[in-house]
C-alpha positions in Angstrom: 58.7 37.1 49.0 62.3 37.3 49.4 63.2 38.8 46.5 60.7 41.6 47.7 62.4 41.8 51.2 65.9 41.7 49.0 64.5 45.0 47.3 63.3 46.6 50.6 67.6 46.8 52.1 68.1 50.5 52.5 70.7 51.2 50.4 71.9 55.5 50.0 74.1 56.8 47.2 75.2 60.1 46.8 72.9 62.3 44.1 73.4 61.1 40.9 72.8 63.6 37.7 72.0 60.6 35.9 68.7 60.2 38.2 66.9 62.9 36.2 67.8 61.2 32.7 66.5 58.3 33.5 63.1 60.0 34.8 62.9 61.8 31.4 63.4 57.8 29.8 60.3 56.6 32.0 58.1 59.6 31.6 58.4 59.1 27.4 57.4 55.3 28.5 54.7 56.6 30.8 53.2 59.5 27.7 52.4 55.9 25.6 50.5 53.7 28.6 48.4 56.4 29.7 48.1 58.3 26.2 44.8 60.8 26.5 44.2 60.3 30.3 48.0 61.5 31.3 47.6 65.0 32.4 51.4 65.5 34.1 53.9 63.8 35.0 57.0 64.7 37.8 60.2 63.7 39.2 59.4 63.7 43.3 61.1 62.1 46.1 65.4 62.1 47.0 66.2 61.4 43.8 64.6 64.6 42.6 66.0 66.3 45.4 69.6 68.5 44.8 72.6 66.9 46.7 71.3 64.4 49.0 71.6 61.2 49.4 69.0 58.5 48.3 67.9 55.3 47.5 68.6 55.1 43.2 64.6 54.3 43.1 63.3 57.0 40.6 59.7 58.0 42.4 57.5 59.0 39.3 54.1 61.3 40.3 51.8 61.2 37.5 48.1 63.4 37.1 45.5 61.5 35.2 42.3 62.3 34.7 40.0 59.4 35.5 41.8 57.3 37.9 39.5 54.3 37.9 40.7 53.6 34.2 43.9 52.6 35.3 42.1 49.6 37.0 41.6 48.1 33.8 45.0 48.8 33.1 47.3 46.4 35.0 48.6 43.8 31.7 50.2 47.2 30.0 51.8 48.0 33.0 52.7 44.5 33.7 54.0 44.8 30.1 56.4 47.2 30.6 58.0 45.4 33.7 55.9 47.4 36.7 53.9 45.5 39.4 50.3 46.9 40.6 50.3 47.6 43.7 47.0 49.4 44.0 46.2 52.0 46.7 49.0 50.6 49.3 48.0 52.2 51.8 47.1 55.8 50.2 43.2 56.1 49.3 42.9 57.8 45.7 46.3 56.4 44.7 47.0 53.5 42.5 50.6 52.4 43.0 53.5 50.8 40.7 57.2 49.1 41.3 59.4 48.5 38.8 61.1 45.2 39.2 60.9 43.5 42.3 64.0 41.9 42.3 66.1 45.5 42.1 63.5 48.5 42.5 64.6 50.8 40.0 61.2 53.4 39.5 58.1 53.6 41.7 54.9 54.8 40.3 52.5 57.1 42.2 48.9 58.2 40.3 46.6 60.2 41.0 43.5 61.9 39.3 43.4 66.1 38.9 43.0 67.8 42.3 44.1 64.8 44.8 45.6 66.8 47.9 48.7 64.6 47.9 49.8 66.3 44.5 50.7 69.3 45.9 51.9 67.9 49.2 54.5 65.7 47.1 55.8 68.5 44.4 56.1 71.1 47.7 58.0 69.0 49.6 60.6 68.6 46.9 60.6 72.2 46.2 61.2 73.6 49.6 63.8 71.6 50.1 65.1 71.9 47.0 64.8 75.7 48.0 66.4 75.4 51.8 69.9 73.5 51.5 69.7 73.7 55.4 66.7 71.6 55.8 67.6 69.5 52.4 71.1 68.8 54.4 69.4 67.8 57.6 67.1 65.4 55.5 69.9 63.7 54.0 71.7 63.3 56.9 68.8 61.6 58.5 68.5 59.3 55.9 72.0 58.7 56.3 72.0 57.7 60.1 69.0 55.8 59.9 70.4 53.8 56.9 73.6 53.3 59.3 71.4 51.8 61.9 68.5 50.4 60.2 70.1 48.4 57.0 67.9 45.7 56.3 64.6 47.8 58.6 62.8 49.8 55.6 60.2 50.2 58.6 62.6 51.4 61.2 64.1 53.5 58.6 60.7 55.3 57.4 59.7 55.1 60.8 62.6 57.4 61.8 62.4 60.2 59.4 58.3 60.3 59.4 58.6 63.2 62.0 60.9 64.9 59.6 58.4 64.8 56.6 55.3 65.9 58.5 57.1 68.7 59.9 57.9 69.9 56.2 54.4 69.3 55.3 53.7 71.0 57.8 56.1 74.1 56.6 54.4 74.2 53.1 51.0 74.0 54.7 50.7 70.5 53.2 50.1 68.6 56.6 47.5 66.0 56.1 44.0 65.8 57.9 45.3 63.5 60.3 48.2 65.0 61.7 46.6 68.2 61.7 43.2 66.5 64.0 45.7 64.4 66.1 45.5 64.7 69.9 48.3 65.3 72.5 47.7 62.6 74.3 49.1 60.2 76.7 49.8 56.7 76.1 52.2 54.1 77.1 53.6 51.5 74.8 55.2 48.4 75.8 58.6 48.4 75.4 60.2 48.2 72.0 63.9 47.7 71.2 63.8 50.0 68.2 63.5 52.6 71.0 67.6 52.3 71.7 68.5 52.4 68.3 66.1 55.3 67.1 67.8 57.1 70.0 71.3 56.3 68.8 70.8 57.4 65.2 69.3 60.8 66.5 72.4 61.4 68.7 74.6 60.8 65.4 72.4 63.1 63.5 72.4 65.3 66.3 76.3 65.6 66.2 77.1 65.8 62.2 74.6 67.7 61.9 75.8 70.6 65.4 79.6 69.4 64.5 80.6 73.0 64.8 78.7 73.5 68.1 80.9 72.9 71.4 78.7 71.1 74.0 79.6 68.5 77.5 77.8 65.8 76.4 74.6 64.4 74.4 72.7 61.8 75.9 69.6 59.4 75.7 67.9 59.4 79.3 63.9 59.0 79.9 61.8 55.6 79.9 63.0 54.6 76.4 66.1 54.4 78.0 65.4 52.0 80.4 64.9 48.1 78.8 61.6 46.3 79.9 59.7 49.7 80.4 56.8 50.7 79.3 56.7 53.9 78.3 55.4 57.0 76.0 57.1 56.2 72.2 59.1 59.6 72.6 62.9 59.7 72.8 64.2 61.9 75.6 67.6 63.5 75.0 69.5 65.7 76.6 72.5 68.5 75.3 74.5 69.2 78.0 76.1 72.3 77.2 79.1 74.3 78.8 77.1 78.0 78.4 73.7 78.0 77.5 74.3 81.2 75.8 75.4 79.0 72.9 71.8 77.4 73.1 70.2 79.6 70.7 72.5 78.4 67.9 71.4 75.0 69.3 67.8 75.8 68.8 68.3 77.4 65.7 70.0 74.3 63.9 67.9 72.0 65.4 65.3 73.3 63.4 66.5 72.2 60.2 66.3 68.6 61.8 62.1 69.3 62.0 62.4 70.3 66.2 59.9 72.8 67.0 61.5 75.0 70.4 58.9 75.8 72.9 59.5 79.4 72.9 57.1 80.2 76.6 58.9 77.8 78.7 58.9 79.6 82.0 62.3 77.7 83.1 65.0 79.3 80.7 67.4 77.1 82.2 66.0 74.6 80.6 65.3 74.6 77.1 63.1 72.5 75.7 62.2 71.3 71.8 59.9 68.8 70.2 59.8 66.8 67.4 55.9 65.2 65.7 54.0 67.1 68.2 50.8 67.9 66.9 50.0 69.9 64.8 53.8 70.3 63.3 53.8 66.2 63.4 51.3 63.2 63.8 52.6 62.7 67.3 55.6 63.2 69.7 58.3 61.3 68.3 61.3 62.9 70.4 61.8 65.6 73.4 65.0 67.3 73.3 66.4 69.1 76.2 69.7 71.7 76.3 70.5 72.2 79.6 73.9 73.5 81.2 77.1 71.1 82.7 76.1 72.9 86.1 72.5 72.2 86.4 71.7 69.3 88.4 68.7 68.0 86.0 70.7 66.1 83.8 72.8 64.3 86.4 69.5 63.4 88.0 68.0 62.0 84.8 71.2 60.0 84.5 71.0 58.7 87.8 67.0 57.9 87.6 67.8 56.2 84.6 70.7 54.1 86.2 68.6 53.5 89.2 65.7 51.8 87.0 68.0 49.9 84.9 69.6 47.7 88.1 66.7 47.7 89.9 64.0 45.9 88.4 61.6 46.2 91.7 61.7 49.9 90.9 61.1 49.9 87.4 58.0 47.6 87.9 57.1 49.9 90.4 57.5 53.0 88.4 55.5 51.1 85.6 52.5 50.3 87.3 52.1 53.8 88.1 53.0 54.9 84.6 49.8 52.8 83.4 47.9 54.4 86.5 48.4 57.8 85.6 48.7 57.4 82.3 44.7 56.3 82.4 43.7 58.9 84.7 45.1 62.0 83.3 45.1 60.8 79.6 44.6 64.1 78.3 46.1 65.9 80.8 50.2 66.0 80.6 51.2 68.5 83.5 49.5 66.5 85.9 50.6 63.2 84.4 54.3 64.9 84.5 53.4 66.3 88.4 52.7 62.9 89.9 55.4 60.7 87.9 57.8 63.7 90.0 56.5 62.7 93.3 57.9 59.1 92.7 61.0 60.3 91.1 62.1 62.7 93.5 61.6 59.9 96.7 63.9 57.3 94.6 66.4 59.6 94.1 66.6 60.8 97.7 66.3 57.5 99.0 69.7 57.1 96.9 71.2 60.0 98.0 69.5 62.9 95.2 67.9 64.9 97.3 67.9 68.5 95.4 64.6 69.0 93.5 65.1 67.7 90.2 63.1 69.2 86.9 60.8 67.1 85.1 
């Protein structure tokens, strides 16, 4: 077991030419275990990716046409140094490492006309296609690698939203992100909330280096330790002019946010990341706002407010969970009544302007 966790650090090297020679190695390996049933076989994931970085794990997809052979299968892959893995977690795929001391391949096989084919060999291509997005994936990785080291769950976790939105690009979004439901729910709080936060603020920046803006912050519940709270970061770009914000909006894109376009306030821009259908569910709400409008500061000083006093956050908690059940499905009223109770704190400490939630 810990050699398996010793396998799972996330560990990013720059792309390596070499990556695709040693797929061409494995798939001449690969032609001789699966002889007649082999129907393809592909290079997919980072390492089959142009200039990014990546884990050195060469991801193999192959096409065979009776999947349930390979079940009969596992002493000749065993042979040849892989581990079965079966399905893990993907119905209709049977699954292989290589070495579990140092991953060096992963297997993924599936019979003719599976779906996630196609999803996996798109995904590669368009970003092999769009050096914009393919730049914004790898600096994802990057960050969350940073922050999440010896994670591999906080690190997939991270750049999920990323993926679905791509698959959502090449109209390769699966059944259950396309079905999922906008709706409310409230989580307990979870420390991985501050550092998912942080990484997205780094990414944020490398990514907008050439963009001038005030400041970049994480405000919102997940800010506040001890809260429940929806499982989306809230952060906000204070800008100097938001007549810059559409080059905001448009490189934010290649990070997977989605702008919504009919906001009625436009002094207030607002984008979202995993919201339904483009992802599986809100992972992130970003908000570019300008160094003179009031909403920010309030947000900052809501935030503050909750963090030192503990009465109020309860407070604000149990009505979180209130609201939360009653208007499940619906999020303007949810939003609506959470503003009464942030509009009386913040005049109680001296806020009193309406503040924009």
């Amino acid at each position: 077991m810990d050699a398996i966790k010793a396998a799972r650090k996330v560990e990013l090297l720059p792309h390596d030419g070499n990556w695709k020679t040693l797929f061409d190695q494995e798939e001449i390996r690969l032609k001789k275990i699966l002889a007649d049933n082999l129907m393809d076989c592909y290079h997919i994931g980072s390492t089959a990716i142009n200039n990014i970085y990546a884990k050195p794990i060469i991801d193999i997809l192959c096409v065979v046409k009776t999947i349930a052979l390979l079940d009969k299968m596992d002493e000749a892959f065993i042979k040849h140094a892989y581990t079965p893995m079966g399905e893990f977690g993907i119905t209709g795929r049977r699954f292989y490492i290589k070495s579990k001391e140092k991953r060096t391949h992963h297997l993924h096989i599936f019979q003719e006309g599976n779906s996630e084919i196609k999803r996996h060999l798109a995904f590669r291509d368009f970003l092999n296609q769009h050096q914009e997005y393919a730049r914004g994936y790898s600096l994802i990785k990057l960050k969350l690698a940073k922050i999440f080291p010896n994670d591999i769950e906080g690190y997939i976790k991270g750049k999920n939203a990323f993926i679905e939105y791509i698959d959502y690009q090449t109209g390769n979004a699966k059944k259950r992100q396309l079905q999922a439901s906008d709706t409310i729910s409230i989580q307990a709080y979870d420390l991985k909330w501050r550092q998912l936060a942080n990484a997205e603020i780094e990414i944020i920046k490398s990514y907008c280096q050439s963009l001038d803006y005030y400041r970049i912050l994480h405000i919102g519940s997940t800010a506040v330790p001890d809260l429940a709270s929806k499982p989306v970061i809230d952060i906000f770009i204070v800008l100097y002019n938001l007549n810059e914000g559409s080059k905001w909006v448009k490189a934010l894109a290649h990070l997977g946010y989605v702008f919504w376009e009919d906001n009625p306030d436009k002094s207030h821009l607002r984008l979202f990341k995993g919201m339904p259908p483009f992802g599986s569910g809100r992972t992130h709400h970003l908000h570019i706002v300008t160094k003179d409008n009031a909403t920010w500061e309030h947000r900052v000083a809501f935030r503050d407010i909750l963090r030192k006093d503990k009465l109020q956050m309860k407070a604000y908690q149990k009505l979180k969970h209130q609201l939360a059940k009653r208007y499940k499905h619906d999020r303007e009223q949810y939003t609506e009544k959470k503003g009464e109770f942030i509009k009386a704190v913040l005049a109680a400490n001296g806020y009193d302007k309406p503040v924009n939630r």
